[in-house]
Backbone as a ProteinNet text record, in pm:
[ID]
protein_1_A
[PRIMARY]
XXXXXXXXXXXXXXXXXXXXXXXXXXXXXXXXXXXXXXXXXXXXXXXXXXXXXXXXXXXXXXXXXXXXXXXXXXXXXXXXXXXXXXXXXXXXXXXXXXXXXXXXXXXXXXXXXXXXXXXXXXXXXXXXXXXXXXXXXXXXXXXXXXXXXXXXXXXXXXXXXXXXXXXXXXXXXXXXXXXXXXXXXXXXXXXXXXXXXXXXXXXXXXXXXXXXXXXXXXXXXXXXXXXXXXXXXXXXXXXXXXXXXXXXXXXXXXXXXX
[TERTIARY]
-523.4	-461.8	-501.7	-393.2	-445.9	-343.5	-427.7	-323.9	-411.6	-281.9	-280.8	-284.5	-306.3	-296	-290.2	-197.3	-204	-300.5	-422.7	-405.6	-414	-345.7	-299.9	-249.9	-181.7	-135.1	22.7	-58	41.2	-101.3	-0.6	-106.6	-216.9	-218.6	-367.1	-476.2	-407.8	-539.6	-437.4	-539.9	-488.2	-644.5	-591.7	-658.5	-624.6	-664.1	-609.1	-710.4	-664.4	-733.6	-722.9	-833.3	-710.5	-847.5	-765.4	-848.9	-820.1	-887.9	-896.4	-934.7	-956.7	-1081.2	-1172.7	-1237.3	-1363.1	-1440.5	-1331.1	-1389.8	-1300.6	-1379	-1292.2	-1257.4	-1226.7	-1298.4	-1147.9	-1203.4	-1178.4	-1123.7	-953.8	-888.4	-944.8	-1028.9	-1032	-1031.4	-1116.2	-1165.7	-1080.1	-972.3	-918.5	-898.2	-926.9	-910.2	-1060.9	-1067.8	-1218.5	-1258	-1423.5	-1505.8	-1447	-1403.3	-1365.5	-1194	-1160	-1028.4	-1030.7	-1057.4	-1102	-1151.2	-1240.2	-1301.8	-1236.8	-1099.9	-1024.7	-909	-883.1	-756.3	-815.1	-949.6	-965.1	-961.4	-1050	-1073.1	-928	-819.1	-701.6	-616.8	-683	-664.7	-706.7	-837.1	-929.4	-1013.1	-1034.1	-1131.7	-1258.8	-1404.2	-1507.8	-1547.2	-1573.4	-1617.4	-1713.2	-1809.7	-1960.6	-1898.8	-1778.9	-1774.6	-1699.6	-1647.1	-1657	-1745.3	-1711.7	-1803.2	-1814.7	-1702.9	-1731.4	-1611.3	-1612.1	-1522.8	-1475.3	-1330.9	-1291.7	-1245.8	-1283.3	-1274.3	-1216.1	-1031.2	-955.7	-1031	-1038	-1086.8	-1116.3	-1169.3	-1272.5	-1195.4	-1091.1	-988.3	-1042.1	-1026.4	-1044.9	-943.2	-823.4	-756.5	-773.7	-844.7	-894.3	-1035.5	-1129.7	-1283	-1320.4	-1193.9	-1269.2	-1376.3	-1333.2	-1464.8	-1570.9	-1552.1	-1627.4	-1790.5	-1856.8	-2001.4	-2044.3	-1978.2	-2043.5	-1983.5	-1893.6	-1824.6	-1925.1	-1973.6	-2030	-2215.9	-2236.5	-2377.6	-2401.5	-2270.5	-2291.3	-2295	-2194	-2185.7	-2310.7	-2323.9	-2429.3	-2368.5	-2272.6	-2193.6	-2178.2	-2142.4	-2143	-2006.3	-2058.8	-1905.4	-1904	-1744.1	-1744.4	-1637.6	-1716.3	-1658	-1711.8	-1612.7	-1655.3	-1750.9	-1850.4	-1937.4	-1940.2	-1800	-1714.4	-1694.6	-1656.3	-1643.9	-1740.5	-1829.8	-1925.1	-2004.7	-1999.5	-2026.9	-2014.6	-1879.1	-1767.5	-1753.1	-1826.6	-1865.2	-1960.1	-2074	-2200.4	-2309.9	-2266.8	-2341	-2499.3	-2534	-2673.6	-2662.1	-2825.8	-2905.1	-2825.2	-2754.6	-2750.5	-2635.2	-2595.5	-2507	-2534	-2510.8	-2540.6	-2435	-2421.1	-2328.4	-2320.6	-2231.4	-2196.1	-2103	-2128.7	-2058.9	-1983	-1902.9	-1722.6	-1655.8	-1704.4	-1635.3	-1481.7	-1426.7	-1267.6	-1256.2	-1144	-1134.2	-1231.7	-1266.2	-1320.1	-1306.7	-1345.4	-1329.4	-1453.6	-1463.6	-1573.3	-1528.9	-1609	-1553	-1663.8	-1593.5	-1653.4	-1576.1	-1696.1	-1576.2	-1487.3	-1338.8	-1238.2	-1183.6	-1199.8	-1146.8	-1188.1	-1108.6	-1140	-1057.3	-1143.3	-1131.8	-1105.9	-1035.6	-966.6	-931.6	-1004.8	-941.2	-884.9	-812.2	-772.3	-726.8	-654.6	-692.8	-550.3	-551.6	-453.2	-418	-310.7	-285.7	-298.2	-428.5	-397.7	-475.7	-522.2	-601.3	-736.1	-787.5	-951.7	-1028.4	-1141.1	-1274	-1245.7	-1192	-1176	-1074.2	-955.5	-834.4	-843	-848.7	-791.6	-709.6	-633.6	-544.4	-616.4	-554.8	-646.2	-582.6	-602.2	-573.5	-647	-610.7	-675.6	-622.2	-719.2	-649.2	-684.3	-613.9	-640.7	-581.9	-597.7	-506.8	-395	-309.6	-210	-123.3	-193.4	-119	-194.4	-121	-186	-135.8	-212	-191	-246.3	-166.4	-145.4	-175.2	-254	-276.3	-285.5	-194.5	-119.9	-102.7	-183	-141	-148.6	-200.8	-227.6	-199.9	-52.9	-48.7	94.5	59.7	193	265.4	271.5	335.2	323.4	388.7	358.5	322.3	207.1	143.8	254.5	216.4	223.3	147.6	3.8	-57.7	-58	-9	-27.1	105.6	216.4	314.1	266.1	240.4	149.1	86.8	-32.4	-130.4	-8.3	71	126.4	259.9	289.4	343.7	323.5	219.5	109.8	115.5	197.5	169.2	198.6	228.2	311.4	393.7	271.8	316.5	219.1	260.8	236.9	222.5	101.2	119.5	146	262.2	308.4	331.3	281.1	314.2	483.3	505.5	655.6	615.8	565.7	515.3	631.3	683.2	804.1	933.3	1043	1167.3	1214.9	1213.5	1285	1321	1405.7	1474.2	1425.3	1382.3	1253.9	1149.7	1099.4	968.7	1017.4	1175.3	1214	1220	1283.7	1363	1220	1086.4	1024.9	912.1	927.1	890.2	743.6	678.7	552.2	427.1	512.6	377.9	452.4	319.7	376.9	407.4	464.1	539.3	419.1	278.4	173.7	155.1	128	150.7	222	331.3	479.6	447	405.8	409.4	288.8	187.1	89.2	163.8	256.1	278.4	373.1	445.6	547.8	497.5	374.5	301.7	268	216.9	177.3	57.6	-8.6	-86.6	-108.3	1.7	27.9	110.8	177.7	239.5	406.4	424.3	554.6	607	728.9	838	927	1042.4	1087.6	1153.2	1269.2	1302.9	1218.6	1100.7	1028.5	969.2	926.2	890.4	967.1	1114.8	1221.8	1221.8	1244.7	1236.5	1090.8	979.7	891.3	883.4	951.7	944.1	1100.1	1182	1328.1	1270.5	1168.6	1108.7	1025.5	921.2	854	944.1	1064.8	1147.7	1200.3	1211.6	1227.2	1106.4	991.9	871.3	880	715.5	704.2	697.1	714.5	708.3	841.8	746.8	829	819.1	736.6	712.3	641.3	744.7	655.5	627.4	495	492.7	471	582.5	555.8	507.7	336.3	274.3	272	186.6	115.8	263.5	314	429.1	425.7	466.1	414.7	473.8	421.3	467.5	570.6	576.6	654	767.3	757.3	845.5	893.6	912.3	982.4	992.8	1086.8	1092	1115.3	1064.8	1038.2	1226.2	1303.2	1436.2	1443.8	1419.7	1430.9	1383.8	1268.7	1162	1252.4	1265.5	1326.1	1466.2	1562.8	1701.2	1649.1	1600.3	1568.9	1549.5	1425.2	1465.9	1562.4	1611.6	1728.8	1865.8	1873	2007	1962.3	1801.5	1819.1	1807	1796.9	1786.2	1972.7	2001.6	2162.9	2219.7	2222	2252.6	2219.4	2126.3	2053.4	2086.5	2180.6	2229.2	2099.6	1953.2	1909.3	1847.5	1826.9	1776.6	1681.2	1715.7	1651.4	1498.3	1445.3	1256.7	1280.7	1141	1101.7	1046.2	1083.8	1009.9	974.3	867.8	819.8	766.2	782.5	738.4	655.3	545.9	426.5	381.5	325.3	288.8	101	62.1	-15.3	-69.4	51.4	3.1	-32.3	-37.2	-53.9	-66.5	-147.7	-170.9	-41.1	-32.9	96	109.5	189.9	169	85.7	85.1	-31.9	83	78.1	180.4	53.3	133.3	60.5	131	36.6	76.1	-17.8	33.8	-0.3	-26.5
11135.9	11007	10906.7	10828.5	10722.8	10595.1	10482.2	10371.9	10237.7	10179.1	10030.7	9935.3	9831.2	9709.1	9583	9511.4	9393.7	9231.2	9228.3	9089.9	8965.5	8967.8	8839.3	8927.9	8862.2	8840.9	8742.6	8655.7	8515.7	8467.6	8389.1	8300.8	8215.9	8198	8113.9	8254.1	8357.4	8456.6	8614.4	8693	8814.2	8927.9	8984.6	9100.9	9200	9388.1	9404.5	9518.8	9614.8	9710.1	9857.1	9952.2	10093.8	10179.9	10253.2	10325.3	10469.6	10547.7	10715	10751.9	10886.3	10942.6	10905.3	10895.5	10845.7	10765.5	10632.6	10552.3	10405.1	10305.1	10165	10133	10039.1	9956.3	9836	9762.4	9624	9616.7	9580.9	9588.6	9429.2	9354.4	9242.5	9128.1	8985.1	8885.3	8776.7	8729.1	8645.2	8522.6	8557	8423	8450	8312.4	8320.9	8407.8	8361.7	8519.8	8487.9	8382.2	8367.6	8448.7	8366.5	8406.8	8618.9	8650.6	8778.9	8875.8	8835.3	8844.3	8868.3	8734.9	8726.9	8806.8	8835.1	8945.6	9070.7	9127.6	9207.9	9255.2	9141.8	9163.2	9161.9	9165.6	9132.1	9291.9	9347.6	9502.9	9573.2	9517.2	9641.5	9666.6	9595.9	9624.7	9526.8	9594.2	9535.8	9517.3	9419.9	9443.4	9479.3	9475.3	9626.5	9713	9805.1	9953.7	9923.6	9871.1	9878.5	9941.2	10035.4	10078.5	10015.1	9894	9810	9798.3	9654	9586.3	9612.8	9688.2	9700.3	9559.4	9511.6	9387.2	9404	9361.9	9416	9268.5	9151.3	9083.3	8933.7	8857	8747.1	8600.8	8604.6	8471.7	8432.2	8348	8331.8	8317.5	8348.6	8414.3	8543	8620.7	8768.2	8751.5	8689.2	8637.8	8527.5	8460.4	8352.4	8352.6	8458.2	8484.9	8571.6	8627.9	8733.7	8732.4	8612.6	8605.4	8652.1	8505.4	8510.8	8617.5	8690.4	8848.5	8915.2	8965.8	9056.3	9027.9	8906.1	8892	8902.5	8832.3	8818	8978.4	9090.8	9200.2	9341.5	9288.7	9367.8	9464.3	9473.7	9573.6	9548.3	9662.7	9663.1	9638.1	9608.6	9549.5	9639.7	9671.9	9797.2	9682	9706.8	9655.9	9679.7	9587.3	9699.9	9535.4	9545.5	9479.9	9336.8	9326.8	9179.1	9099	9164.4	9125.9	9071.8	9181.3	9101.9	8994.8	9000.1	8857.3	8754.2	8743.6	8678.5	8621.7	8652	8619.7	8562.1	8529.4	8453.1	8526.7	8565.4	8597.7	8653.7	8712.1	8763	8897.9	8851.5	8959.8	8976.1	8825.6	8851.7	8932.9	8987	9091.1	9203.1	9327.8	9437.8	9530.3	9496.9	9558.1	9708.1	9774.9	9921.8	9917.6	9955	9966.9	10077.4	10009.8	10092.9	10049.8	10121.2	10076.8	10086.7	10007.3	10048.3	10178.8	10260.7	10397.8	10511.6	10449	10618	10594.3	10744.3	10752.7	10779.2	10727.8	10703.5	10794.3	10903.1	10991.9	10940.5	10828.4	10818.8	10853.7	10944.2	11024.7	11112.6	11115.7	11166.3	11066.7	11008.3	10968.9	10950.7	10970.3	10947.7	10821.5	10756.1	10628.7	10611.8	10544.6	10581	10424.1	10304.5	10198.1	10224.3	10129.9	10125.4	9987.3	9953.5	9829.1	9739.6	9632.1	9593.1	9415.4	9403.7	9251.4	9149.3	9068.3	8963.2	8879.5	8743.5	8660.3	8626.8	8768.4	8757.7	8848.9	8789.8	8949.6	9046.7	9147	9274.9	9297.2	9286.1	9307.6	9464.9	9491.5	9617	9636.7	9783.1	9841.3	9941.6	9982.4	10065.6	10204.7	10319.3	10456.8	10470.3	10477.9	10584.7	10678.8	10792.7	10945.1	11024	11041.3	11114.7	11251.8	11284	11461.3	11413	11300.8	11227	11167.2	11164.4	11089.4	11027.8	10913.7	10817.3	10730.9	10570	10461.7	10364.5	10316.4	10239.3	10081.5	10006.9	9863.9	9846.5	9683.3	9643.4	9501.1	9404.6	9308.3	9140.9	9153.5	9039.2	9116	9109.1	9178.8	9088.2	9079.6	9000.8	9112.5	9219.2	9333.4	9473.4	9557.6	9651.8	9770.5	9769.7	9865.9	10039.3	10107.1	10220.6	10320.8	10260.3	10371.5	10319.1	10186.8	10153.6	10217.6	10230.3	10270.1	10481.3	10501	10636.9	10683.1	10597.1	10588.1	10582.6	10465.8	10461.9	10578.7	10643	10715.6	10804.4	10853.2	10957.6	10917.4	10757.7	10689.8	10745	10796.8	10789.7	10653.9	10566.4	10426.2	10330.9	10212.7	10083.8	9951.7	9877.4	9747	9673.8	9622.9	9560.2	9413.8	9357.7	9193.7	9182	9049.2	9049.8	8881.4	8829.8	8653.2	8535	8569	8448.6	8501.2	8419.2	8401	8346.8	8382.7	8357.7	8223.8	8190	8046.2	7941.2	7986.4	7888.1	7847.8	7919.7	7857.1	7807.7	7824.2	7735.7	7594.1	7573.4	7475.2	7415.5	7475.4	7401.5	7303.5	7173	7045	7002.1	7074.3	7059.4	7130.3	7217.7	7309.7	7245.9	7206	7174.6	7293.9	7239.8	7380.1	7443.2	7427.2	7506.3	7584.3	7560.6	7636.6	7741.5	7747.7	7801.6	7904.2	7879.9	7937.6	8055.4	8032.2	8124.5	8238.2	8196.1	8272.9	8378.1	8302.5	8433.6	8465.1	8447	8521.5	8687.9	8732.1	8891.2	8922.4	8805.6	8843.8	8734.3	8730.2	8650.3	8697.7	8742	8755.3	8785.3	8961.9	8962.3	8896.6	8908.8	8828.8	8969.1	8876.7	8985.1	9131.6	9039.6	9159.8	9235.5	9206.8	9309.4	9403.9	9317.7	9417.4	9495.3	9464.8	9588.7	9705.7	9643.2	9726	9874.1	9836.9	9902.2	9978.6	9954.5	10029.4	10126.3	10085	10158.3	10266.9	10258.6	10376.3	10478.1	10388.3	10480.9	10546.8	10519.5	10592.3	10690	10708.1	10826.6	10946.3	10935.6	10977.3	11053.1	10957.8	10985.2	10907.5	10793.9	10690.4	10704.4	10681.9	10675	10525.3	10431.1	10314.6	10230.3	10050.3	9965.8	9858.4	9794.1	9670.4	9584.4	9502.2	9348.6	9274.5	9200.9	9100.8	9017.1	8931.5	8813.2	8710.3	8674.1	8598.4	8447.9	8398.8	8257.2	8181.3	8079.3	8028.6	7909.8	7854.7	7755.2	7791.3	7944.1	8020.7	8128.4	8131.3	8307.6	8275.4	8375.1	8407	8545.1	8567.3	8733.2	8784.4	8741.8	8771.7	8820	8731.5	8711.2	8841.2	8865	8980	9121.3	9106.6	9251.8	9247.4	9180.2	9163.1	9191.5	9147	9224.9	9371.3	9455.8	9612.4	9644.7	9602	9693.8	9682.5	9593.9	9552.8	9669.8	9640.5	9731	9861.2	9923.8	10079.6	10073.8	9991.1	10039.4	10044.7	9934.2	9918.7	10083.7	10161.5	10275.5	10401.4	10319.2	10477	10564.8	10486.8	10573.3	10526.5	10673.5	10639.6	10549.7	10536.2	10363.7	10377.6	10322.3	10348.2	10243.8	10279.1	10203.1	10042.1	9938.9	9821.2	9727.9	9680.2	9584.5	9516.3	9334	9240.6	9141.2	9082.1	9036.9	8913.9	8832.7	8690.8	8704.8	8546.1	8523.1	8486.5	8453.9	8386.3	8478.9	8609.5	8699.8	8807.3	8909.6	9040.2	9140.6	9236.6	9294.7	9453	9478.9	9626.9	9720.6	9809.6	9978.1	10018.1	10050.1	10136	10324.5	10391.6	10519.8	10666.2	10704.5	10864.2	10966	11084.7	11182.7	11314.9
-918	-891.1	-997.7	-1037.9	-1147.7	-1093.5	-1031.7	-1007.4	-1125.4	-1163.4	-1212.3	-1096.8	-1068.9	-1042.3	-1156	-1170.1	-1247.4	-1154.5	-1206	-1051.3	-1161.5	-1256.9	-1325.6	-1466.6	-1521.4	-1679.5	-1686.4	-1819.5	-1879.8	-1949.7	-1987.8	-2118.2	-2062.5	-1923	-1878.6	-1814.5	-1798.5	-1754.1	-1768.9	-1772.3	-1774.8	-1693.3	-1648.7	-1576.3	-1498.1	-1537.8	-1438.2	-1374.8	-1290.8	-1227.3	-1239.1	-1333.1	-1314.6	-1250	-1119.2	-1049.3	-1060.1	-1057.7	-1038.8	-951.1	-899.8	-777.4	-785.3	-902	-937.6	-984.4	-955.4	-1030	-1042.3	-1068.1	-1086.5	-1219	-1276.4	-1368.4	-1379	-1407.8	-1461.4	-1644.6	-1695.8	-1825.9	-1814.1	-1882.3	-1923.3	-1752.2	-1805.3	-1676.5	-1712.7	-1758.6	-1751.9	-1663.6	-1589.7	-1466.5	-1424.4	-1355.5	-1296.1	-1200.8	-1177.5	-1138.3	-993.4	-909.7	-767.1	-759.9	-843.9	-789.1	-836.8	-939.4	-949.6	-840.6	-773.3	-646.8	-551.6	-512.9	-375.1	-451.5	-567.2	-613.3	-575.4	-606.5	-567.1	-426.7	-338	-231.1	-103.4	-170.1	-135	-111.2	-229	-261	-168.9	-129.9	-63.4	-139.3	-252.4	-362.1	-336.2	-317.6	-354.7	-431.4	-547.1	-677.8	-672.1	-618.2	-681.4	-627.4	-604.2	-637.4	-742.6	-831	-932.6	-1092.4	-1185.4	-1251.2	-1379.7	-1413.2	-1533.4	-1602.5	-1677.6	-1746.6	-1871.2	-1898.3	-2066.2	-2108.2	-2209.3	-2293.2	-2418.2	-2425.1	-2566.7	-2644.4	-2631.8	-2713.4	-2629	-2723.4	-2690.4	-2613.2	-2619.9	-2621.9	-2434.3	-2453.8	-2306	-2227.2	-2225.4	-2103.8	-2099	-2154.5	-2147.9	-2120.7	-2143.2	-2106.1	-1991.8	-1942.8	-1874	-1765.6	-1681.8	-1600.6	-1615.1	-1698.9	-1741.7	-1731.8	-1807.4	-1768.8	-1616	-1539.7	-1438.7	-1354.2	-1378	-1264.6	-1309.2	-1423.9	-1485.6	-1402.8	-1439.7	-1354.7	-1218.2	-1209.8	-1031.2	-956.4	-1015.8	-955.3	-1050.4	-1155.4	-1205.9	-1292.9	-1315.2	-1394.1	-1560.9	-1607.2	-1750.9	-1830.3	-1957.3	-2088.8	-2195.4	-2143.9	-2243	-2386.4	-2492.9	-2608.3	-2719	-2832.9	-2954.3	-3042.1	-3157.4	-3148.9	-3164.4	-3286.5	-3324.5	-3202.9	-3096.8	-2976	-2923.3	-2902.9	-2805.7	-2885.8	-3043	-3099.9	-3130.2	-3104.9	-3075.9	-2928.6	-2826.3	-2677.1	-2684.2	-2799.2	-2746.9	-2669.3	-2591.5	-2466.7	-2454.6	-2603.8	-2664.2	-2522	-2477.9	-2388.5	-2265.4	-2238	-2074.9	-2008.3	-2068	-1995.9	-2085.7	-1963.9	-2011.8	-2086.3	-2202.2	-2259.2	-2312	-2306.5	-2374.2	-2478.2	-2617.3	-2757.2	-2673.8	-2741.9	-2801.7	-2891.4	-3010.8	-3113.8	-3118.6	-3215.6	-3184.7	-3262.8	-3189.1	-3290.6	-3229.5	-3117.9	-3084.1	-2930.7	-2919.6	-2742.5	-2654.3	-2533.8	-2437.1	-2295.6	-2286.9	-2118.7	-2007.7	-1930.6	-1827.7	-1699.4	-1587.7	-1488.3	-1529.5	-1450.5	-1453.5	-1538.9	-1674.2	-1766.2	-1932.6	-2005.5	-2119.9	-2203.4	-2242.2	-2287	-2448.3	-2499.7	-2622.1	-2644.1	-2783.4	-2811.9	-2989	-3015.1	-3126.7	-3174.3	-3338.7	-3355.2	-3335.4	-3302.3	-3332.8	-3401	-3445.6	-3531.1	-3431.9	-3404.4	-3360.6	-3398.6	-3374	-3394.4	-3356.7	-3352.4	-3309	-3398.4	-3329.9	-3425.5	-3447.7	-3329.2	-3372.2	-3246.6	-3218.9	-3101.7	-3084.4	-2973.9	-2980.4	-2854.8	-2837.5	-2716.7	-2702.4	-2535.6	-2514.4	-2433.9	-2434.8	-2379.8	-2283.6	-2174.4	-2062.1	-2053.1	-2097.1	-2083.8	-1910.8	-1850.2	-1741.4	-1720.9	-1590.2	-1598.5	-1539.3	-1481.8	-1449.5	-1555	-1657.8	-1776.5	-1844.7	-1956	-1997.9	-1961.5	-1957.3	-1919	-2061.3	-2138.3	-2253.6	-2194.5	-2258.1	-2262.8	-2377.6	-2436.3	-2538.3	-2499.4	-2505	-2456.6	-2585.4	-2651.8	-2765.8	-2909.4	-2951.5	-3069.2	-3154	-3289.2	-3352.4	-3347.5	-3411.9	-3378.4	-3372	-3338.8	-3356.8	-3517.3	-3553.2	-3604.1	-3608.1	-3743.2	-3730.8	-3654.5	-3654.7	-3589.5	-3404.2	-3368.7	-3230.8	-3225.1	-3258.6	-3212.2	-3206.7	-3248	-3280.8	-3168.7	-3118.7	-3025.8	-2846.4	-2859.6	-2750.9	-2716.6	-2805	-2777.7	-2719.7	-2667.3	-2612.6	-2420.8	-2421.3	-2251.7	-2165	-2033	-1953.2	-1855	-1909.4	-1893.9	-1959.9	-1984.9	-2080.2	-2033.6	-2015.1	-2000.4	-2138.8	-2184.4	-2262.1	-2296.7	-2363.8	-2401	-2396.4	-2338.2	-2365.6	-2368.1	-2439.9	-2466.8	-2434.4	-2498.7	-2528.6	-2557	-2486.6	-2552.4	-2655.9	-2818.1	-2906.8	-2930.3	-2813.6	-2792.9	-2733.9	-2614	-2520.8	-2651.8	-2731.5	-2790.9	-2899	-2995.9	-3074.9	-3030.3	-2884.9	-2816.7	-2739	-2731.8	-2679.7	-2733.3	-2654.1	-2712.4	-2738.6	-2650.2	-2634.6	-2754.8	-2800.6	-2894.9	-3063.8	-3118.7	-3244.3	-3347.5	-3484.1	-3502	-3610.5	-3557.5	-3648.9	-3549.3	-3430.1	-3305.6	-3282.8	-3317.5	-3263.1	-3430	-3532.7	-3682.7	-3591.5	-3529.4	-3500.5	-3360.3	-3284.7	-3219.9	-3308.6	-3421.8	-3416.1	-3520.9	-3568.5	-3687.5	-3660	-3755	-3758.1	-3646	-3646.8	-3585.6	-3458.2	-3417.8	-3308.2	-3169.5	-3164.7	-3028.1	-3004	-2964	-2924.7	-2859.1	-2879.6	-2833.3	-2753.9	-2645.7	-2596.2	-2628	-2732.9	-2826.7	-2861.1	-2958.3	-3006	-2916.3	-2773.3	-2646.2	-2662.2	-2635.3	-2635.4	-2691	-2801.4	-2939.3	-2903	-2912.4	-2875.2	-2747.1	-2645.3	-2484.8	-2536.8	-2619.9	-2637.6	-2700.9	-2797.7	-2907.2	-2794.3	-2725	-2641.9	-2513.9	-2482.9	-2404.4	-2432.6	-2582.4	-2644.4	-2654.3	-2624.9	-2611.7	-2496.4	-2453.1	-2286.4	-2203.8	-2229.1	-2114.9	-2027	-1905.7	-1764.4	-1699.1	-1779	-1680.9	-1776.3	-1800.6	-1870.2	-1776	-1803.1	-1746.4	-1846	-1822.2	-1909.3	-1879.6	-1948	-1913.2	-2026.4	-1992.8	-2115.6	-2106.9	-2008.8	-2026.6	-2039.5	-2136.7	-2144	-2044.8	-1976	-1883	-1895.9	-2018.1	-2038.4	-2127	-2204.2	-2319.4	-2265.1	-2165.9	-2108.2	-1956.3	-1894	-1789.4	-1734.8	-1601	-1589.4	-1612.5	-1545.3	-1587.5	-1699.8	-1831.9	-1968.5	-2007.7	-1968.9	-2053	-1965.7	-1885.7	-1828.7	-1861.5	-1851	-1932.1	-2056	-2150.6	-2288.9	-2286.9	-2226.7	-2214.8	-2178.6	-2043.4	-2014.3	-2118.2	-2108.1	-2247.6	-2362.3	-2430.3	-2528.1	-2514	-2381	-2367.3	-2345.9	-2311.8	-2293	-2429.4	-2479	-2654.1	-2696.8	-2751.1	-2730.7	-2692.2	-2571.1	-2500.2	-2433.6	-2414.8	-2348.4	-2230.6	-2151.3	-1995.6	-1947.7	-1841.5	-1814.3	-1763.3	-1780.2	-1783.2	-1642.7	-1598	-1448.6	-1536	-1519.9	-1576.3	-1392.5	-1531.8	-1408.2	-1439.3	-1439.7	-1506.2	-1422.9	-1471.4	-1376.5	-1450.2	-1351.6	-1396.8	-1343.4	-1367.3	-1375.8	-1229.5	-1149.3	-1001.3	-858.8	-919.9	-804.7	-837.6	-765.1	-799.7	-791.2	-850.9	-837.5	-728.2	-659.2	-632.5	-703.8	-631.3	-746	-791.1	-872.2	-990.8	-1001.4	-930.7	-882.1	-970.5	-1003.6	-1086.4	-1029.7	-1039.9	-970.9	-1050.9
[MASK]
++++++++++++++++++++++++++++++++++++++++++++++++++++++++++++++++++++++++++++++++++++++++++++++++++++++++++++++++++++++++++++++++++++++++++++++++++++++++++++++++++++++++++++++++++++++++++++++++++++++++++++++++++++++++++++++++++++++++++++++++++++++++++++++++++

C-alpha cells in the first residue's frame, strides 16, 4: 500500500503526507506546527507515529513550521546540506544528510532526490520508490530539466506545480514586474501550460495520476490548472490521466496504490 495525502499546497504553505505499511513521513512543513497537527489529526494521523520530515528546500512556505513540529514531536530532517544551512537551525534539530542525487532505503521504501531550477540553496524533487509504484514530488521549479523530466518518468503518479495562469499574473496588479520577471524566470515557477506540457509527456510514460499543487492564490485557479491538462492531453490525442488539483485551505482525500 502507498497512499498520498496533500494537507496543504499554494504559495502561503505546502505539505503533504505519504504513508506505506510501514511507515509515515512528512514531504515538507509549510504551514504551521498547529494547523499541521489538526491536518493530521483530522486524518487519523498522530504525528509521533510519524518517522520524519523530507525537506525539497528552505523557502518558507515549504519550512514554516518545521522547527517547532520537528521539536515538539522529536522526529528527524531528511535533507541535503545547502539546505539545512540555509535553515539556520545549527544543533537543534536532529537532522539526517541526503544529499541530492542519491538514494536513502528507509522501511518499505526507497528514497531517491534530485536537482532542480529554482531559487534556493540546493532545490530538489523527490522519488519514492515502492513495490506499488513511484510517487514523484516536483513542486518549486522554473522548469523542467532534462534529467527531472528523466527522473519523473519512472512515476506512477506526480505531485506537480501548476503556479500561475499566464494571464492572471500578466494582468495582475499587485506584484511588481521584478516580481512577476522571477516567477516566469528559469528558476522560478511553472505555469499551467508548462504543467501541461510536462503531465502530456509523462502520460506517454507511466503515469496514471497528477496532482497539481503550489497554486498561486491570486494567479490561478483550480479550474484553470486542470482545464490546461485536459485540453492538452486532448490536443495530443492522448488518454486522459486521473488529475487532481489541491489548494492550500484543506487537506485533500488519500490518493491510494496498490
Amino acid at each position: 500500500m502507498l497512499r498520498l495525502t496533500i494537507l496543504a499546497s499554494g504559495s502561503g504553505g505546502n505539505a503533504a503526507l505519504l504513508e506505506t505499511e510501514r511507515g509515515r513521513w512528512l514531504i515538507d512543513a509549510g504551514i504551521s506546527a498547529r494547523r499541521l497537527e489538526e491536518r493530521l489529526q483530522a486524518k487519523g494521523v498522530e504525528p509521533a507515529s510519524l518517522a520524519g520530515v523530507f525537506l525539497t528546500h528552505e523557502h518558507a512556505d515549504h519550512s514554516r513550521g518545521l522547527r517547532v513540529f520537528l521539536q515538539r514531536h522529536s522526529l528527524p530532517l531528511y535533507c541535503n546540506e545547502l539546505t539545512w544551512l540555509a535553515l539556520g537551525e545549527e544543533e537543534r534539530i536532529d537532522w539526517r544528510r541526503l544529499e541530492t542525487a542519491t538514494r536513502l532505503e528507509l522501511e518499505d521504501l526507497e528514497v531517491e532526490s534530485f536537482p532542480v531550477p529554482h531559487d534556493a540553496a540546493d532545490p530538489v524533487g523527490f522519488l519514492f520508490h515502492h513495490p506499488a509504484g513511484t510517487v514523484g514530488v516536483v513542486t518549486d521549479l522554473g522548469y523542467a530539466t532534462r534529467l527531472v523530466l528523466e527522473k519523473i518518468g519512472l512515476c506512477r503518479a506526480l505531485l506537480l506545480e501548476a503556479n500561475h495562469d499566464l494571464a492572471l499574473l500578466q494582468a495582475d496588479s499587485r506584484r511588481p514586474w521584478s516580481v512577476k520577471q522571477r516567477i516566469l524566470s528559469r528558476h522560478g515557477h511553472l505555469s499551467n501550460e508548462s504543467a501541461a506540457q510536462i503531465a502530456a509527456e509523462m502520460a506517454q510514460r507511466k503515469l496514471e495520476a497528477v496532482v497539481l499543487g503550489h497554486l498561486s492564490e491570486d494567479c490561478n485557479r483550480p479550474e484553470l490548472a486542470e482545464r490546461a491538462i485536459r485540453d492538452h492531453l486532448e490536443r495530443e490525442k492522448l488518454a486522459p490521466l486521473a488529475v487532481h488539483v489541491w489548494t492550500e485551505h484543506a487537506p485533500s482525500p488519500p490518493l491510494c496504490w496498490e
